[in-house]
C-alpha positions in Angstrom: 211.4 123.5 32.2 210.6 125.5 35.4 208.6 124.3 38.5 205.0 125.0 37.1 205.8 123.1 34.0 207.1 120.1 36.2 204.1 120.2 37.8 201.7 120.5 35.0 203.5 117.6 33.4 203.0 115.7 36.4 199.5 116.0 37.3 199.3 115.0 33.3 200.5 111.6 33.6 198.3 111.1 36.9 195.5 112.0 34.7 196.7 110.0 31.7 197.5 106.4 33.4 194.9 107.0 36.5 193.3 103.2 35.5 196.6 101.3 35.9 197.7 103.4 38.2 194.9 102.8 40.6 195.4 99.1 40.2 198.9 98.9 40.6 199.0 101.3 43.8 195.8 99.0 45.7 197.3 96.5 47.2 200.6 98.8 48.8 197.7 101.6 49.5 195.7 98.3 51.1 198.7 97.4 53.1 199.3 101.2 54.2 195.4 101.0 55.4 196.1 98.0 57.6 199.7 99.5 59.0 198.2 103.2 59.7 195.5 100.7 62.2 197.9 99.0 63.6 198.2 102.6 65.8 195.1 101.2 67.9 197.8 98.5 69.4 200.2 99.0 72.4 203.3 98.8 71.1 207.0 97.9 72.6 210.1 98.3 70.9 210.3 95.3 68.5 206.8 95.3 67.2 207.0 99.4 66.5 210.5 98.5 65.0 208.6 95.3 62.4 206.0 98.1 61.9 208.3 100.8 60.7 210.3 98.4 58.3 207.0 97.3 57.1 205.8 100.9 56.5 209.0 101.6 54.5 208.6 98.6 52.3 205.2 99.9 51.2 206.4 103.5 50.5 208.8 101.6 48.8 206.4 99.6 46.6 204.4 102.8 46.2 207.4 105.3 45.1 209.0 102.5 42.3 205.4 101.3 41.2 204.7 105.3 40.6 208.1 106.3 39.2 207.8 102.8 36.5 204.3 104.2 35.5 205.5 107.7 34.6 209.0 107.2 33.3 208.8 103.4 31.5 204.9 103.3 30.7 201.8 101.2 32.4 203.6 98.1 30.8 206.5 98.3 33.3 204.2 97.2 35.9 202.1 94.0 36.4 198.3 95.2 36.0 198.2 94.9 39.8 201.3 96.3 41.4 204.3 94.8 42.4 203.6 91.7 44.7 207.6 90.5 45.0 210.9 92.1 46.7 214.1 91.9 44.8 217.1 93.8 44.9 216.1 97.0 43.1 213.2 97.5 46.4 215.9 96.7 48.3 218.7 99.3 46.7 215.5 101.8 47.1 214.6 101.5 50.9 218.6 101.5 51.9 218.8 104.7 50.1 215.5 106.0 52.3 217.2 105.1 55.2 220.5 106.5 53.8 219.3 109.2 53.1 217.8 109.9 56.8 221.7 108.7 58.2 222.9 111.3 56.1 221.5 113.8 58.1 222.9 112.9 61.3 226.9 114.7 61.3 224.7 117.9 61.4 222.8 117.8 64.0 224.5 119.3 66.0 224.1 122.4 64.5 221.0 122.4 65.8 221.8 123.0 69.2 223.1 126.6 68.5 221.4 128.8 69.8 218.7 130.8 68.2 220.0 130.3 64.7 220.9 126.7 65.2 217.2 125.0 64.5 216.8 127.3 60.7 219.6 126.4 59.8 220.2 122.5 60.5 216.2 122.2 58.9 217.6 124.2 55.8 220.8 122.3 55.5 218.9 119.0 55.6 216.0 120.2 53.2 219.0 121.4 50.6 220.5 117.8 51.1 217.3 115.9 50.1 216.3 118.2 47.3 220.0 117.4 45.7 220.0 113.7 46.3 216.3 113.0 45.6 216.9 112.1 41.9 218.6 108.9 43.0 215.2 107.3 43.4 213.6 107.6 40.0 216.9 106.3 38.7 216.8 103.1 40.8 212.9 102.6 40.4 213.7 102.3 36.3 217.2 99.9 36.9 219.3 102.9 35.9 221.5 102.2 38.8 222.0 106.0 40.3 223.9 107.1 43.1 223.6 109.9 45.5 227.1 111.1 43.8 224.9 111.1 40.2 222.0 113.0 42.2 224.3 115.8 43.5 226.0 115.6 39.8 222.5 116.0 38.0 220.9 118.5 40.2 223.9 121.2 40.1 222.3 123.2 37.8 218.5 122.6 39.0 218.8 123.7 42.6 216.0 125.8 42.7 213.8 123.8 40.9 214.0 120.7 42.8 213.8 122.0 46.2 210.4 123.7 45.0 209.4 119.7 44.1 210.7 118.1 47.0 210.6 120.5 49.4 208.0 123.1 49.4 205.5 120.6 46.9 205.0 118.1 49.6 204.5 120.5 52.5 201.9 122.6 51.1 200.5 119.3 49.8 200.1 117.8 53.0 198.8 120.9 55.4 194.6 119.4 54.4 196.1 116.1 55.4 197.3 117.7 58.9 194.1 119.4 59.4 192.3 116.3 58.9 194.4 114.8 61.4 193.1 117.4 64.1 189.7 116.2 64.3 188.8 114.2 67.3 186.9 110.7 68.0 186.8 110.0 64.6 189.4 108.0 64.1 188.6 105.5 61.5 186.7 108.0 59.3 189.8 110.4 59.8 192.3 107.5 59.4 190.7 107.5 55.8 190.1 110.8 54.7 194.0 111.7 56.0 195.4 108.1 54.1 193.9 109.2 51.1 195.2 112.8 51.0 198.7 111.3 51.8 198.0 108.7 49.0 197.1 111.5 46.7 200.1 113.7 47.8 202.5 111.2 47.8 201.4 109.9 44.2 201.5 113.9 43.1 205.0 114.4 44.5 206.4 111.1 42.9 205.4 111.7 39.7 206.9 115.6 39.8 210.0 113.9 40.9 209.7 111.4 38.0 209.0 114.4 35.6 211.7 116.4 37.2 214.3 113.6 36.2 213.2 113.2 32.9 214.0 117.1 32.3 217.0 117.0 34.2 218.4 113.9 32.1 217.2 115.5 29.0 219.2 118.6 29.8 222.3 116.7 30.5 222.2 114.3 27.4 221.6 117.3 24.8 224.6 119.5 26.6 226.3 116.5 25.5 225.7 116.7 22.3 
């Protein structure tokens, strides 16, 4: 299945389980609302520090709630989201934050001259598109590793750094010009939350769609 397809498919099940996806994703998209204010505050150290683990446990609420709906069905979620934290949302946001520390032997790289910045952002946009499949596989208690990302996305290079790569980014460029507009905050604050919402929903379920085609490929060359 190539990138269109992925896509299509994904933007399919948005359409097909919008009504319990909705209510599943209001209260984390509630709690993103009430974070994204929080900007208003001064901040020092510690309380930007509770605010950024905070953010990460609603993107991490959001992502498994999203991947459950697409891959397991709207039964695999209570009616109105995910309101505890067990292991598997924990297993999820070490792997965000993995995946971030992964980054870090090459930056140096990027103080090369010239060529240095294109290719530490490539080398780090290649890494994420290759272990990005470990998420879906946690969301659904399938265990996954980055080792199985890397394993399952050998042969699918291409195609997943169109979904987690270039997807999001040209997703996101009305969210970034809504961002631009002065003294407008809280009507901006919206409009821009909304479009992330949206984006981040779209990109989650072509990642979800994504591993189901990659699995698929995997279990029938096994046959």
């Amino acid at each position: 299945m190539g990138f269109k397809k992925v896509i299509f498919a994904a933007i399919g099940y948005i359409i097909e389980y919008n009504k319990p996806l909705a209510k599943a994703l209001l209260f984390p998209f509630s709690l993103y609302m009430l974070l994204d204010l929080s900007e208003l505050l001064d901040h020092n150290f510690f309380t930007a520090l509770v605010f950024s683990i905070l953010t990460l446990m609603v993107q991490t609420l959001f992502a498994i709630t999203t991947h459950r709906m697409i891959l397991l069905g709207p039964k695999s979620i209570p009616e109105w989201g995910l309101f505890k934290w067990s292991k598997r949302e924990t297993f999820f946001a070490l792997h965000i934050v993995g995946l971030s520390l992964i980054t870090i032997p090459i930056m140096p790289l990027g103080s090369i001259p010239f060529l240095g910045g294109p290719i530490f952002i490539g080398l780090v946009c290649w890494l994420f598109s290759r272990l990005s499949l470990v998420f879906p596989a946690i969301a659904i208690n399938q265990g996954g590793s980055f080792k199985s990302s890397w394993e399952l996305t050998k042969k699918h290079q291409m195609l997943m750094f169109l979904v987690v790569i270039v997807f999001p980014i040209t997703l996101l460029i009305p969210a970034y010009l809504f961002s631009l507009f002065p003294y407008t905050f809280l009507l901006t604050s919206l409009l821009t939350n909304l479009l992330m919402t949206f984006t981040t929903i779209l990109v989650v379920a072509a990642l979800s769609a994504s591993y189901k085609v990659v699995c698929h490929e995997v279990y029938e060359s096994k046959l």
